[in-house]
N, C-alpha and C positions, 0 to 999 in steps of 0.2 A: 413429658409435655407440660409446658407450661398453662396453667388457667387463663380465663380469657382476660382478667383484671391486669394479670401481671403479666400479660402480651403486652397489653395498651401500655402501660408504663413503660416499653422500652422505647415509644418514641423521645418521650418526654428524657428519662434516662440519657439517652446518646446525644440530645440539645445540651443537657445541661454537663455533660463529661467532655461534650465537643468543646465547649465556650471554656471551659477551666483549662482544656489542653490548648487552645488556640494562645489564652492567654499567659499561661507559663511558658510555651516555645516561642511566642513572638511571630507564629507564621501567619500573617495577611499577605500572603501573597495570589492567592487567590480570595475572589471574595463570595462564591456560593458554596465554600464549605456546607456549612446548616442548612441550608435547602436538599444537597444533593445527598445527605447522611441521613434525614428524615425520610425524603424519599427511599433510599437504602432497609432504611428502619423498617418502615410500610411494606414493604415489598417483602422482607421476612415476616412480617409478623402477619400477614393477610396471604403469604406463599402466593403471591400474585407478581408476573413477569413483569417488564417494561424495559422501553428501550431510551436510552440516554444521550444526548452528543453534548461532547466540552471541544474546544477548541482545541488543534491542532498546536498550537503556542502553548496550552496546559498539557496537554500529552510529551511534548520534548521536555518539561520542567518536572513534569507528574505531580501535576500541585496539587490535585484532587484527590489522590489517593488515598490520603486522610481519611478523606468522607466515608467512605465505604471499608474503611477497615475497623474504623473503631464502630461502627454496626454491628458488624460479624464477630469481634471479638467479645461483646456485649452479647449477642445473640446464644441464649441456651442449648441451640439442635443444631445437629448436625450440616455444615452448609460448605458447599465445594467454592471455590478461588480460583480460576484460570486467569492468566496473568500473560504476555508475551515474557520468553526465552532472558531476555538483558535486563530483568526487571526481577528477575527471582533473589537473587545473592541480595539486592540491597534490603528488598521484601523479609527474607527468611532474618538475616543476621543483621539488620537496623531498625527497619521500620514496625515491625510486627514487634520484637521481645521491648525496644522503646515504650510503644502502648502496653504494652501490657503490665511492665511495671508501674506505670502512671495509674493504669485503673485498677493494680492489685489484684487482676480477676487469674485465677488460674486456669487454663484452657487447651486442651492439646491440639497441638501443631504437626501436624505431618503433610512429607513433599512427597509426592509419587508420580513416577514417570508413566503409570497405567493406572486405569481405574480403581479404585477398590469395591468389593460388593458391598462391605459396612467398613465405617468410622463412627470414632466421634471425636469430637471436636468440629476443628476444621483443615480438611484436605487441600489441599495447594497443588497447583501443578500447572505447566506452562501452557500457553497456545498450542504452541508445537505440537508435544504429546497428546494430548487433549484432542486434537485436529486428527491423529493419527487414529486412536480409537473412536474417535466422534461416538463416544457412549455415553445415555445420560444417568441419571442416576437418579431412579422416579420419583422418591418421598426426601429428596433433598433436594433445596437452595440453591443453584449456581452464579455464580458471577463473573461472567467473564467480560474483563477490562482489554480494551484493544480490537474490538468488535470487528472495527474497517480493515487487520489484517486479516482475517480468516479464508478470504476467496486467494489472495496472493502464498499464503500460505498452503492452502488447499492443492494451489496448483502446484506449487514445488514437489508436495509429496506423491500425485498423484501422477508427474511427471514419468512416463517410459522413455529412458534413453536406450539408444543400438548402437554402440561403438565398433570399432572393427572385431575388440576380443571377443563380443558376441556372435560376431558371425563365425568365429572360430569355434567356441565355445557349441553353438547348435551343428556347425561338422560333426563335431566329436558326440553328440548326444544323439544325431540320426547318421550314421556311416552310411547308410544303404542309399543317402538323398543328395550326397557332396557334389556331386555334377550338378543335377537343379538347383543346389542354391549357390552353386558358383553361376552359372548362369543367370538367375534373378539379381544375383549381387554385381557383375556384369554391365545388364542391363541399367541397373540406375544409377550407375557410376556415371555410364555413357549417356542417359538422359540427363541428368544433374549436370555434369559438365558441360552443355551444352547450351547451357539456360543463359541468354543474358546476364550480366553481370546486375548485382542487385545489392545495393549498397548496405543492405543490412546481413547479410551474407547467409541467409535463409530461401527455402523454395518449399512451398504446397506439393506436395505427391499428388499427382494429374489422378484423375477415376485408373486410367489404365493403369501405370507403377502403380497404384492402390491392389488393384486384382489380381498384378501377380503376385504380389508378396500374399494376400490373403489366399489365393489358391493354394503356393507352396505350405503356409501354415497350417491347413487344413485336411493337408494330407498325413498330418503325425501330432492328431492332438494332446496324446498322451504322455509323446515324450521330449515335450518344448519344454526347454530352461525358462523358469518364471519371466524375466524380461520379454520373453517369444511371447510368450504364454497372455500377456496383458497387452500387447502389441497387438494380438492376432482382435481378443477381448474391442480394444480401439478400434480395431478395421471394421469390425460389425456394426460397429455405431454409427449414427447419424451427428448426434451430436458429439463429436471428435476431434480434433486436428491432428491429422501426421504430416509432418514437416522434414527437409534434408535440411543440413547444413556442409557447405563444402568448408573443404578443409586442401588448398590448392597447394600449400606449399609440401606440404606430406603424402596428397595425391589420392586422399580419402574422404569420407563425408561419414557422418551420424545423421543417426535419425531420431524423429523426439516424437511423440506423442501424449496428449492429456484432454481432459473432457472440457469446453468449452462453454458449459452452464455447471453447477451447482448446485445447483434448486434439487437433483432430484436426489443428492445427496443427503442433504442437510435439513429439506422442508419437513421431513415428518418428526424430524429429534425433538423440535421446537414444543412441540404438545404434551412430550411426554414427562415433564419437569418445569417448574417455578425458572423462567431464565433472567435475570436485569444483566443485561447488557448496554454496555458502555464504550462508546468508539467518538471517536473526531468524525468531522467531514467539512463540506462546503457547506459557509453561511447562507445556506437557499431556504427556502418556503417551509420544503418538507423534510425534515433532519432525520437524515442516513437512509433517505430514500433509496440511494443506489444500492448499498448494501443490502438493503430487505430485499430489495432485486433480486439481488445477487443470489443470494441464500435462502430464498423462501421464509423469511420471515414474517409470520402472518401480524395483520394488526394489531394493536396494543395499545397502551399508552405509552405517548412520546414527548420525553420533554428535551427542550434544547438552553443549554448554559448560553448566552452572548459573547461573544468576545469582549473583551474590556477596551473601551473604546481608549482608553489612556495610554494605557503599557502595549497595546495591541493592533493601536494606527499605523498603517503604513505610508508614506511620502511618495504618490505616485504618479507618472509623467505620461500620457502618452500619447502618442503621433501619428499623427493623421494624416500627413503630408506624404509618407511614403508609399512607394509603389507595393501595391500587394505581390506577398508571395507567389511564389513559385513562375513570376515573371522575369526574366532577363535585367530588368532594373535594380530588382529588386537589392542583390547581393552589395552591389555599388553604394549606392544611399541608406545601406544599412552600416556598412563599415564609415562612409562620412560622418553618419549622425553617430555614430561609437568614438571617432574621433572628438566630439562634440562633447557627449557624455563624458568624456576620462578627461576632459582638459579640465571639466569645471572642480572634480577632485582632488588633482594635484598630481600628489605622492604617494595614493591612499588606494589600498587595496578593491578592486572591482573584482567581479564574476559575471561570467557573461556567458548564457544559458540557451544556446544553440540546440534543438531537436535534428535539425534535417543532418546528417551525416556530411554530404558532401559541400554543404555552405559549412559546417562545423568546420572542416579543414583547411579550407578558404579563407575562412575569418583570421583563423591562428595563425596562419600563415603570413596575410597579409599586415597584422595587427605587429608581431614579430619584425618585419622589417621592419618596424617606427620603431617600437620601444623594446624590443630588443631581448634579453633575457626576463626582463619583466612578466614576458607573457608565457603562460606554464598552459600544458593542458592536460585536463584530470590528474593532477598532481594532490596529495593528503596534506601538505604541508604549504603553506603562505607564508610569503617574508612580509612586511608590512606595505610592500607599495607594489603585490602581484597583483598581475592581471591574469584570473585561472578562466580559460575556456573551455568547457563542459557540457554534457549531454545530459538527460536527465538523471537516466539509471544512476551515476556516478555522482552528483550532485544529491539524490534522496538520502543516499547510502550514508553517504558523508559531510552535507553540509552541517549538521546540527553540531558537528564536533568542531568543525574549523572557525574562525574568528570570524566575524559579523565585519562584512565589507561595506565600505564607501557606499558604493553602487551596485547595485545587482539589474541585469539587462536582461529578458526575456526578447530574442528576437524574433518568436513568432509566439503565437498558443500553441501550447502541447498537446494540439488534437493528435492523436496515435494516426500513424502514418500505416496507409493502407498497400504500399509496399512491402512491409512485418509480412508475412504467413501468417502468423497467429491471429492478427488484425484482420486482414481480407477475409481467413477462414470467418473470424465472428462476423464481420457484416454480412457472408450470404448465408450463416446461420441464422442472422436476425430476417435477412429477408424470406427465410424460406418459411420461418413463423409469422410469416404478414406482420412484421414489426418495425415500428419507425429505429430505423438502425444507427439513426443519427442521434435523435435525442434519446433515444436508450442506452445507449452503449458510446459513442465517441465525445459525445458532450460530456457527460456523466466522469466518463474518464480524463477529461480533460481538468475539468472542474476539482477531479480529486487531487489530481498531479499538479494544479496551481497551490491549492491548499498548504500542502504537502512542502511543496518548495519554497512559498516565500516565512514559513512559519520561522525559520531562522535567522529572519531578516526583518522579523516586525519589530524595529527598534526607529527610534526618532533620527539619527543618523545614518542610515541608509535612505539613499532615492532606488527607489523601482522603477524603470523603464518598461514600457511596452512598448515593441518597435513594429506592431500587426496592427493596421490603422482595420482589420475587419474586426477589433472589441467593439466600434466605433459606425461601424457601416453595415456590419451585417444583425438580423434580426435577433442572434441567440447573443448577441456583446452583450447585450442589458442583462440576463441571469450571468453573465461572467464576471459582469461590473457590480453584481449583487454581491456573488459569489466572494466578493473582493474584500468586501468589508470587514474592519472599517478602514477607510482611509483617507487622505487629504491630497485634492490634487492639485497640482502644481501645473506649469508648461515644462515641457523638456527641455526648452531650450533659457528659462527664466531663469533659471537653478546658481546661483554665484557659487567662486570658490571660497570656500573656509577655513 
């Protein structure tokens, strides 16, 4: 343990080793290094938690990362490093033995895909895994960078899928039951197939399909294959979704289930260990509100990084002339004004960021007869004068990697579509907690997936389009126009070519 004298001096310490390494590497490319590495500093040396947000545009570049590593590698005790999955390799083998040659400090380093009960040094290890044991580690430091993926990650792991071998698989594990779950399996083929068609190719299991599958699970609880066995686990809950998915051309369906809150997962970890975490989100009021949401994370102190209003403006346009969605007009005067948008470009690569499914195919379609091979959709690769049309999931994945277009067009807000199963199931989860299911959960989600998406477009030669005149009419536009910041706004139609 270090005395208290020579606690205090590692803020001092990591200001003045910050400023000597900023200055030898040349890196201003962000500019709250030293704010966010003292608070880093603090935060070890008081073992006092706190919660962070930098912008979404320094999270695709990781220009902070700095800050909080030359803390910890300065830092005498023991302190854990959670990092997202794609972030480790350049971490373990550039940026950590980098610093550490620079401060000459010698300090062990270890990556672990599980907890460990003692280290020293400093332990390292991804979101992912970390997510997976969610264990904390009481008289040690944590850090985990990436904050705002933990609920999306959460749910992947916590995901139960039912494919057909499963249902094979529980034959073969209950002989004595094959008739009854030929019969249950039967039954929801024939309900599931019967469902209107639903463009997102997803259905809710009704209470009834819910009771039988939970009857027949209850009848052999000791000898369900795991998959059974956390499936059955979902059906008792309230807080849940099981969902189908058809699968028409092979004449099958899956089934998915996972817990639909977090909180009751995650909220007690929070107490039992020093946590500073560090995540992006929307430029709003309260920074990483949703996420504390999300996760039970109790209050603290919150500081929020600004976006740079320089390197971080975005050029944006947008229109209030048109018909709101989900109207009949709508589709029409949104492909004129797209006509509109790409003429003022040229030659020059646009994206254009369609949520609803069946106006998605619409668009391409219609886009495609003008201009021909030009128009790609959800394709990884752009020639320099594509037009790629895209949904979001596809665009999150992969925008940050493909070239920075002309134009990028949102044609509606990316409030989640209550069509999803996953979505419906959360709003009458929210309603049946007497909660505003709107602005807790559809806005909140909206606002992250705006973030999220134009972050690789905050460049002075892209124009932003909004072709949803309700940013503009309805009362929650103004926190999405918050949300937005910063930007400069244009007309959509002022825009010359270049």
């Amino acid at each position: 343990m270090l005395f208290h004298s020579e606690q205090i001096v590692i803020e001092a310490e990591v200001h003045r080793q910050l400023r000597a390494f900023l200055r030898s590497s040349g890196d201003r490319q962000w500019p709250h290094h030293l704010t966010l590495a003292r608070l880093v500093a603090r935060a070890l040396r008081l073992r006092r938690g706190c919660l962070l947000q930098v912008s979404q545009r320094a999270v695709l570049h990781h220009r902070y990362g700095l800050s909080y590593l030359l803390p910890l590698l300065l830092y005498p005790e023991p302190a854990l490093l959670v990092v997202p999955q794609e972030r480790l390799t350049r971490l373990l083998h550039q940026e950590i033995p980098e610093l550490l040659t620079f401060l000459a400090v010698r300090k062990p380093i270890q990556h672990s895909q599980c907890p460990q009960p003692a280290f020293e040094g400093m332990l390292v290890m991804s979101l992912e895994d970390w997510c997976r044991h969610a264990t904390a580690h009481p008289n040690v430091v944590t850090i985990i960078d990436g904050i705002e993926a933990l609920p999306q990650i959460a749910q992947q792991q916590m995901t139960c899928t039912i494919t057909t071998s499963d249902w094979e698989h529980l034959k073969l594990a209950i002989p004595s039951a094959v008739g009854a779950i030929r019969q249950v399996y039967a039954q929801l083929v024939q309900h599931l197939f019967q469902r209107p068609q639903n463009p997102y190719g997803d259905y809710l299991l009704t209470p009834t399909e819910q009771q039988s599958l939970l009857e027949l699970l209850h009848q052999w609880p000791q000898a369900l294959p795991p998959q059974w066995s956390q499936l059955r686990d979902y059906l008792n809950r309230s807080d849940t979704v099981i969902w189908g998915r058809r699968h028409p051309t092979v004449g099958y369906f899956s089934l998915q289930g996972h817990p639909l809150s977090f909180r009751a997962y995650f909220k007690d970890l929070w107490s039992q260990a020093p946590f500073v975490l560090i995540g992006s989100g929307p430029d709003t009021d309260s920074p990483l509100a949703y996420v504390q949401q999300e996760l039970g994370i109790p209050p603290q102190t919150t500081i929020k990084f600004a976006s740079d209003r320089h390197s971080e403006a975005i050029t944006l346009a947008i229109s209030e002339d048109l018909p709101l969605p989900n109207t009949p007009e709508f589709a029409p005067a949104v492909l004129r004004r797209l006509y509109d948008l790409i003429g003022t470009i040229g030659h020059r690569r646009a994206v254009i960021l369609v949520s609803d499914v069946p106006l998605r195919e619409q668009l391409a379609t219609q886009l495609a007869a003008l201009y021909g091979s030009r128009v790609q959709v959800e394709t990884p690769t752009l020639d320099t004068n594509t037009i790629l049309v895209t949904g979001e999931a596809f665009w999150l994945r992969h925008g940050a990697q493909l070239p920075c277009p002309a134009l990028f067009v949102l044609t509606t807000l990316p409030l989640p579509s209550p069509e999803k199963a996953v979505v419906s199931a959360r709003i009458e989860w929210h309603k049946q907690q007497k909660q505003d299911w709107f602005r807790q959960y559809l806005l909140p989600e909206c606002l992250t997936i705006l973030d999220r998406a134009l972050a690789p477009v905050r460049q002075d030669e892209t124009l932003v389009a909004i072709l949803d005149r309700r940013l503009t009419e309805r009362s929650y536009g103004r926190e999405i126009l918050q949300s937005l910041s910063p930007y400069n706004l244009v007309s959509d139609r002022a825009r010359s070519r270049r």
